[in-house]
C-alpha positions in Angstrom: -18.5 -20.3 -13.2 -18.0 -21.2 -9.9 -17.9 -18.2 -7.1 -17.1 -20.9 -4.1 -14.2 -18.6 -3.0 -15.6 -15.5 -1.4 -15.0 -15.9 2.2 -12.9 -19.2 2.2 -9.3 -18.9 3.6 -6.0 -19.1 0.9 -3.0 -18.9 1.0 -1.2 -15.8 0.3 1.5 -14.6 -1.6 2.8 -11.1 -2.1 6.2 -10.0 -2.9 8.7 -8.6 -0.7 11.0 -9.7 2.4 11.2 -13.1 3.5 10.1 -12.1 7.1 13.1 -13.2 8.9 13.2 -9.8 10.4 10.8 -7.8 11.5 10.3 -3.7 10.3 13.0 -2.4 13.0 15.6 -4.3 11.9 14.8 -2.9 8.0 14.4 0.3 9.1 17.8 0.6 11.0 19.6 -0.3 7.6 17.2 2.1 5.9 18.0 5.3 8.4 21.8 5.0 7.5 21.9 5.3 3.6 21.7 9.1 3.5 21.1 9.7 0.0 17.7 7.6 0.1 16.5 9.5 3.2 17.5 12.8 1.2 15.3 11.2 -2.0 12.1 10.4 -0.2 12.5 14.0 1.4 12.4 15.8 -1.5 10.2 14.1 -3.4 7.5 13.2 -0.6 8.0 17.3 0.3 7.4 18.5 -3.2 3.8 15.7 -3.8 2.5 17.2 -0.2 3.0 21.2 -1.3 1.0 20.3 -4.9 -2.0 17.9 -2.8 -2.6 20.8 -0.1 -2.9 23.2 -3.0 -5.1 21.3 -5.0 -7.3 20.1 -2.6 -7.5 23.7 -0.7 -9.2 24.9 -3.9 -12.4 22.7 -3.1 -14.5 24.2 -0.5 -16.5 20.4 -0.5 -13.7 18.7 0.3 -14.9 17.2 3.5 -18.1 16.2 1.8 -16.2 14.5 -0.8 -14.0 12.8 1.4 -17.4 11.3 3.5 -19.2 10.5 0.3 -15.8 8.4 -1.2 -16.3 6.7 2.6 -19.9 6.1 2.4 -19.5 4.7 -0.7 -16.6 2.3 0.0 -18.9 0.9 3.3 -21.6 0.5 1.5 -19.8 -1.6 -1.5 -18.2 -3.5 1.1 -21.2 -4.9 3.2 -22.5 -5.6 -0.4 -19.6 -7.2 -2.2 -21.1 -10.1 -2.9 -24.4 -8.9 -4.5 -22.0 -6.4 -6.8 -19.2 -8.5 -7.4 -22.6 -10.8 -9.2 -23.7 -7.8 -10.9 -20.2 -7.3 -12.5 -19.6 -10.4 -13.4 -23.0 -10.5 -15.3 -22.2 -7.2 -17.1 -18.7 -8.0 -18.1 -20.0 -11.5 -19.7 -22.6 -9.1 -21.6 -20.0 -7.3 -23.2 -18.6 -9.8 -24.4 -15.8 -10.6 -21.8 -14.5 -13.3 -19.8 -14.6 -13.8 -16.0 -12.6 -15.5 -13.7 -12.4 -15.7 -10.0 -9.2 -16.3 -8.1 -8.8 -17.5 -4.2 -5.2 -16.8 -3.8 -2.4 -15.6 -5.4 -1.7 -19.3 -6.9 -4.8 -19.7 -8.6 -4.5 -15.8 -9.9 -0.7 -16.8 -11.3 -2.2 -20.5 -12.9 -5.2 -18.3 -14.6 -3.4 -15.8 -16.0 -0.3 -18.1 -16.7 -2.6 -20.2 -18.8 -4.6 -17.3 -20.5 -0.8 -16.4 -21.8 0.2 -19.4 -22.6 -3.3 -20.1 -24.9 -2.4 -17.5 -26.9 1.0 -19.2 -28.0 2.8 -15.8 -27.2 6.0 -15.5 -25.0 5.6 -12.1 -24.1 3.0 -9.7 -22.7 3.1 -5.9 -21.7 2.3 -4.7 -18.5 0.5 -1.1 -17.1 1.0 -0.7 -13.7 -0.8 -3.3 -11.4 0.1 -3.4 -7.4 -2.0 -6.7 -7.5 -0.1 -8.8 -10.3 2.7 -7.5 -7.9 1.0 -8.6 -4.8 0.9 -11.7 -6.2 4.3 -12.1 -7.9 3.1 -12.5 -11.5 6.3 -11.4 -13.3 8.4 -14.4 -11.3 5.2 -17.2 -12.1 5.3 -15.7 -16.1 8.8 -16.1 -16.3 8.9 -19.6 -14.4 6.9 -20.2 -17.8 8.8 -19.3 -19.8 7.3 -15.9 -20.7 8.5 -12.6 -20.0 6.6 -9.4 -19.0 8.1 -5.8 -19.5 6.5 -3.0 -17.3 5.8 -0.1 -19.1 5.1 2.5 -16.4 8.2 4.6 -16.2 8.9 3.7 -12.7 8.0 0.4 -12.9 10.4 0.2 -16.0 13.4 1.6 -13.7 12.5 -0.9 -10.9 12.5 -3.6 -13.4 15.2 -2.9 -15.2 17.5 -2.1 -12.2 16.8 -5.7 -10.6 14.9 -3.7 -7.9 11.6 -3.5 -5.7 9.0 -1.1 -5.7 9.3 1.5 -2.7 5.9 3.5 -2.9 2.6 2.8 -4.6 2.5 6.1 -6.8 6.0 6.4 -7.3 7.7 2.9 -7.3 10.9 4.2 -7.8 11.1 7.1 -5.5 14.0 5.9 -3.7 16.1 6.6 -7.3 17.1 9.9 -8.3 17.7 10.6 -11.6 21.1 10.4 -11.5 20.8 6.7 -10.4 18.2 6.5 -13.0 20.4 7.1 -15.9 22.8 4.9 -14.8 20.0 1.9 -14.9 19.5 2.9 -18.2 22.8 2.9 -19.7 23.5 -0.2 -18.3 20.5 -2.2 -18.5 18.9 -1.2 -21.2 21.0 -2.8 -24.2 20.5 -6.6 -22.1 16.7 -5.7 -23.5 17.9 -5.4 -27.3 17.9 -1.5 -27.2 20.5 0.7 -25.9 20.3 3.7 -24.2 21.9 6.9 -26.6 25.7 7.1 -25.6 25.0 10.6 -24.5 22.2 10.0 -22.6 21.6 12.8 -19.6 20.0 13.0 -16.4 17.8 15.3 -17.4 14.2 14.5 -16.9 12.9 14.9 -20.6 16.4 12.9 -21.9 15.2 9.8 -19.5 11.8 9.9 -20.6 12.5 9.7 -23.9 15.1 7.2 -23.6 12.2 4.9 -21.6 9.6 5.9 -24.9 11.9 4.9 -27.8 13.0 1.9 -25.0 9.2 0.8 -25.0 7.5 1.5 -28.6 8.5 -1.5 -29.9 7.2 -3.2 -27.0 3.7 -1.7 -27.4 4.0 -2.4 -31.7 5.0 -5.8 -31.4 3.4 -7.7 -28.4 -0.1 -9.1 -28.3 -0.9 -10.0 -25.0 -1.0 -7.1 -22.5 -1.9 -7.5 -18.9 -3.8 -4.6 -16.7 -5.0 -3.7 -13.7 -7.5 -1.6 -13.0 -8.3 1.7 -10.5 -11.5 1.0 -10.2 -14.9 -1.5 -11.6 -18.6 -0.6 -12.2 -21.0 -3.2 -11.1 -23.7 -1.6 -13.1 -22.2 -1.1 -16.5 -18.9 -4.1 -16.1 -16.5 -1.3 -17.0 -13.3 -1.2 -15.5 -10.9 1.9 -14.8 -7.2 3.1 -15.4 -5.7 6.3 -14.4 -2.5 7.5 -15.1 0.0 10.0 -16.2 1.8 8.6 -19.0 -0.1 7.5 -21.8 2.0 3.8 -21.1 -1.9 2.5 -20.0 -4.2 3.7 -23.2 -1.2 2.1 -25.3 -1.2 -1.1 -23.1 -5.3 -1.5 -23.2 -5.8 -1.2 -26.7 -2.9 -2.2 -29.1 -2.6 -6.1 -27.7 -5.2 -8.8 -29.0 -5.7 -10.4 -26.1 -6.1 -7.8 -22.8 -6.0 -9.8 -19.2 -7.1 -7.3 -16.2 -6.3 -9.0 -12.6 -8.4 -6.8 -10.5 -8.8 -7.1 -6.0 -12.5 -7.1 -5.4 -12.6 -4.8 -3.3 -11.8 -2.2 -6.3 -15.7 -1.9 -7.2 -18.2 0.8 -7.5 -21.9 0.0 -7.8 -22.7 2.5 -10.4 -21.6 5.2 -12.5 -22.4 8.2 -10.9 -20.3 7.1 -7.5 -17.4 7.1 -10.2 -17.4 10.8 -10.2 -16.7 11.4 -6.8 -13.3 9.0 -6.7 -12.3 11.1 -10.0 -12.1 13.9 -8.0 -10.6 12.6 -5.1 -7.8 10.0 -6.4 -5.8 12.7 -9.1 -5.7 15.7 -5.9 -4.5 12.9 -3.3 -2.1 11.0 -5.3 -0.6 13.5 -7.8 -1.9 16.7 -6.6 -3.5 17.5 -9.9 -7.1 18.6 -10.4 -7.4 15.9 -13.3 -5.0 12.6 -14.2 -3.6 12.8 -17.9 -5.3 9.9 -19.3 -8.4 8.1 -18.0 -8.7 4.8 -19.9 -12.3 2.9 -19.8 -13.0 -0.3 -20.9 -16.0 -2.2 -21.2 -16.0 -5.9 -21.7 -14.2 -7.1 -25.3 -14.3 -3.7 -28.0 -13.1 -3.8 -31.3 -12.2 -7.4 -31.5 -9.9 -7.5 -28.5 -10.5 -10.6 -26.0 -11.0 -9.6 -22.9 -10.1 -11.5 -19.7 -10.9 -10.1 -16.1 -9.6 -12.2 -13.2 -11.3 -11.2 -9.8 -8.5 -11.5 -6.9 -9.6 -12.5 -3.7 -5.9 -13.8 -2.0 -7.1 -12.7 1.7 -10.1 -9.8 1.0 -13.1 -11.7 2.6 -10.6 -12.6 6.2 -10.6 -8.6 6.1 -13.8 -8.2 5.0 -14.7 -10.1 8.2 -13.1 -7.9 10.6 -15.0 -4.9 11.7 -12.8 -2.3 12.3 -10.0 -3.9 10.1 -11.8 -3.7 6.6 -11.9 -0.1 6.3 -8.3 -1.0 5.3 -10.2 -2.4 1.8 -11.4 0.9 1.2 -8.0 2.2 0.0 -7.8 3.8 -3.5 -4.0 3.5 -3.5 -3.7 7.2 -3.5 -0.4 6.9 -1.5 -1.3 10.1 0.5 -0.7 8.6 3.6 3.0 7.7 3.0 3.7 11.1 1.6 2.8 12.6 4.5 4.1 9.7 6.8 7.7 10.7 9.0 8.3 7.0 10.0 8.0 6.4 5.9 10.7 9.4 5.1 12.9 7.8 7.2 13.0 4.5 6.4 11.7 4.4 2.5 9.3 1.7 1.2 11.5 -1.6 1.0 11.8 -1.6 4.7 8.0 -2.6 5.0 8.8 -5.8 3.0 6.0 -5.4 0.9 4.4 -4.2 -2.1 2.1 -2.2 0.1 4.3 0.4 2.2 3.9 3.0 4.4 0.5 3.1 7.1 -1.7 1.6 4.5 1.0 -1.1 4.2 1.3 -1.1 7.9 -2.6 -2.6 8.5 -3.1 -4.0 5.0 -0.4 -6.4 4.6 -0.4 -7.9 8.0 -4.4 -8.6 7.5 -4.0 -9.9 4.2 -1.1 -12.3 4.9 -2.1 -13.5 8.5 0.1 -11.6 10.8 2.2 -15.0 10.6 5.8 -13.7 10.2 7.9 -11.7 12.4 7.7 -9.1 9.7 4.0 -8.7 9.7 3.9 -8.9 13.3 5.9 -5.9 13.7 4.3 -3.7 10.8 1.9 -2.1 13.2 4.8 -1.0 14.8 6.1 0.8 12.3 3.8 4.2 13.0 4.1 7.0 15.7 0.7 7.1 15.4 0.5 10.8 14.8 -2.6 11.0 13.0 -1.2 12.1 9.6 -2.5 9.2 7.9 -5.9 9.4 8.8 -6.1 13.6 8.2 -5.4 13.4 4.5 -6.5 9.9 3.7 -9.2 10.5 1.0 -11.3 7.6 2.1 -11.5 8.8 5.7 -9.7 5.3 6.9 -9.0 5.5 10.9 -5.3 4.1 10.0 -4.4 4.4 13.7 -7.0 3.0 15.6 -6.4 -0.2 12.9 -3.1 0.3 14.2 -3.9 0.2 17.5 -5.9 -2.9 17.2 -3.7 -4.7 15.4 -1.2 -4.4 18.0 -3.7 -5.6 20.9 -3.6 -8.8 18.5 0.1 -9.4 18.5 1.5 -12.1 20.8 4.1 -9.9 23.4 6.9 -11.0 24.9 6.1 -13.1 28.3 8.1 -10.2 30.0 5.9 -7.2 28.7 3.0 -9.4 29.2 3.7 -9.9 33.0 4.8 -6.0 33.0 1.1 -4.6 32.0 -0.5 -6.9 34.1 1.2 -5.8 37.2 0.8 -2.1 36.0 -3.1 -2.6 35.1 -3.1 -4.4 38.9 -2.2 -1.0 40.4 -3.8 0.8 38.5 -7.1 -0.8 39.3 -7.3 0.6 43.1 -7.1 4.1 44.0 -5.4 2.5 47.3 -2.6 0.7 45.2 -1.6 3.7 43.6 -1.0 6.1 46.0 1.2 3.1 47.9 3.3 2.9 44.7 3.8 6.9 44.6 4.5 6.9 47.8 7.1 4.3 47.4 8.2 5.7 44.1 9.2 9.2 45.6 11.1 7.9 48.6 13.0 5.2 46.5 13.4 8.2 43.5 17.1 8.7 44.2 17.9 4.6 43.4 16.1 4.9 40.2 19.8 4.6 37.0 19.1 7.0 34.3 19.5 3.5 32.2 17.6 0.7 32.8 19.0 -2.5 33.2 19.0 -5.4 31.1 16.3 -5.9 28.6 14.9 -2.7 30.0 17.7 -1.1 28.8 16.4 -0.7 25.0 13.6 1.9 26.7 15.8 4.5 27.8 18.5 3.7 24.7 16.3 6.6 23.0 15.0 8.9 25.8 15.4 9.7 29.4 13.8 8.8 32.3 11.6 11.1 33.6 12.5 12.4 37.1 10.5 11.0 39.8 9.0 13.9 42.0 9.5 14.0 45.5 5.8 14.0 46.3 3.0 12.9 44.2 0.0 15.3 43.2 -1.9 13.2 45.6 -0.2 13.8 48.6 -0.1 17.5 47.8 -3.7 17.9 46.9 -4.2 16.5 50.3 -1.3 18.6 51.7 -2.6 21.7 51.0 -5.7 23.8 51.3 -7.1 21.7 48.3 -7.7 18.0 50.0 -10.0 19.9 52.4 -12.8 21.8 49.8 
């Protein structure tokens, strides 16, 4: 089976925006619905309170949090060695592997796998890369349809939507909206919602159950993804809250898992550590619900893994970028994020929002479109981010690179390099203060022109009369 892929370039395909504008112009529409900013409050105020909780309780949390690190770097500057050893494994048990350059490739594999079977429909448990890679819209261009089964995915799906956050797709909806969905959508799937149907939490979730049973009873293809691989053993790893992924994994025949590479472990002992760290940072519980493991095909099941490249080994090559690869999808950083309350997921254009979104999807994709160019942007570079990230990833410094790589505007480019000219002689600087303080009173509280967007959002500092300088040297101080 050919493994020609790692490192070669592909094209990339991941859903969201078009790219025709950029992460400002998102966010502006984003700031003025008031109901989504009062969603994302609530809900990305109450996951915080329960992480700091849980996590307070373990006095080793620091320790954890540089073990999940050194373990990520060290699976990284070895992928290729351990993505071997996995594939080996898997086969062992029984299973099939298949590697995947892009997201075209992923689609044809899968699309085919499906297709093989003679079904029309497969079930899906949550999977941010079939969604990277727009599986659902390549299934259905082929005739087959998929029905997510996570609850939020369900309510994205069902209400012709797109994901806003990686735990909680659906965060953006409150449950209010949410019963709407399901009252109107839910009969166009063959089953109706109950005429009475509440908002109440427990009435929607049952509603989405007897919605989905059938589902799970009837269709024989089901399509995963996974949390996390071991190289040593070929076992693969779902956590989640619901039950939706244990039913998903092991009712279907014929169980496809489309997997990024940079997902593995090498052995099972470093899979203790990320069981401790992933529930606390993403659901701020000491222990997820259900953990589902898998080890090649079991009980007669055929068992298909597909290894996604679709731009991994162009971050893998970057230095300081492919700490980005370490992510465990815990979505702490966006709960914690005040550029993300503001302006929600969708703004990001991408199935990856928030910081993590922010350095991941313009490294994956290229930085080609305007979109991607202006991610890094999109980050007051507080620090948030990087303080609860489990994982330890430096999101701003990324951030800050990845802006040093963008192409500027000719005018902002001839702007620094008059400033850094200055700047570069002791001499040229005082000249400039000098000048600056006797010129201070000509200075417009608004720039002019293109300048103008600058002080559209703050004021211009007052100029002092004399600079620290000339004071220094003034005063008793220029002469000790």
């Amino acid at each position: 089976m050919s493994r020609t892929f790692l490192g070669m370039p592909g094209t990339v395909s991941m859903m969201g925006y078009s790219g025709k504008e950029g992460f400002p112009e998102n966010a502006a529409k984003a700031v003025r619905n008031s109901q989504l900013r009062f969603n994302l409050r609530k809900a990305t105020g109450t996951i915080r309170g329960r992480r700091a909780s849980v996590v307070g309780e373990l006095p080793d949390w620091p320790d954890l949090r540089q073990a999940g690190k050194a373990i990520k770097d060290h699976t990284l500057r070895n992928l290729d060695t351990y993505l071997v050893e996995l594939e080996e494994a898997v086969t062992r048990a029984g299973g099939h592997v298949h590697w995947a350059r892009d997201a075209a490739e992923a689609n044809r594999i899968v699309t085919d796998l499906v297709k093989a079977t003679g079904e029309t429909q497969v079930v899906k448990v949550k999977s941010m890369a079939t969604q990277e890679i727009g599986l659902n819209e390549a299934l259905h261009d082929e005739g087959i349809t998929a029905y997510e089964t996570d609850l939020a995915e369900l309510i994205v799906q069902l209400g012709d939507d797109w994901p806003s956050h990686i735990l909680v797709p659906a965060i953006h909806r409150n449950r209010s909206e949410i019963r709407e969905i399901f009252v109107r959508h839910m009969s166009e799937w063959g089953r109706p919602a109950p005429e009475k149907l509440t908002d109440d939490p427990a009435a929607l979730a049952e509603a989405a159950r007897l919605h989905l049973r059938e589902r799970f009873l009837a269709t024989k293809v089901a399509i995963s993804g996974a949390n996390f691989m071991v190289a040593e053993t070929g076992t693969l790893v779902v956590l989640e809250s619901e039950g939706n992924g244990r039913m998903c994994l092991t009712l279907p025949e014929t169980l496809i898992s489309v997997v990024g590479i940079e997902k593995l472990l090498p052995t099972w002992r470093d899979l203790e550590v990320f069981l401790q760290l992933l529930p606390r940072s993403s659901t701020g519980e000491r222990m997820n619900p259900y953990t589902s493991m898998w080890t090649g095909a079991t009980e007669g099941q055929e068992f298909h893994l597909v290894l996604l490249d679709n731009g991994r080994t162009r971050v893998l090559a970057d230095d300081l970028g492919r700490q980005a690869l370490r992510c465990i999808r815990c979505s702490a950083c966006l709960n914690v994020c005040p550029v993300y309350e503001r302006s929600g997921g969708h703004a990001y254009g991408s199935v990856y929002p928030g910081p993590i979104g922010a350095i991941l999807t313009p490294q994956l994709r290229g930085m080609e479109s305007e979109l991607d160019r202006s991610l890094p942007y999109a980050s007051s570079l507080c620090g948030a981010c990087y303080e609860v990230c489990p994982v330890a990833i430096d999101i701003p410094s990324v951030l800050v690179e990845l802006r040093g790589r963008s192409r500027h505007p000719m005018a902002e480019r001839a702007g620094m390099a008059a400033a850094g000219w200055v700047l570069n002689r002791s001499g040229r600087l005082a000249r400039a203060q000098r000048m600056g303080g006797r010129m201070r009173r000509l200075v417009p509280k608004r720039l002019p022109g293109p300048l103008g967007g600058w002080t559209d959002t703050r004021d211009l500092p007052d100029i002092p009369k004399e600079s620290f300088r000339d004071w220094w040297n003034r005063t008793d101080g220029g002469s000790r």
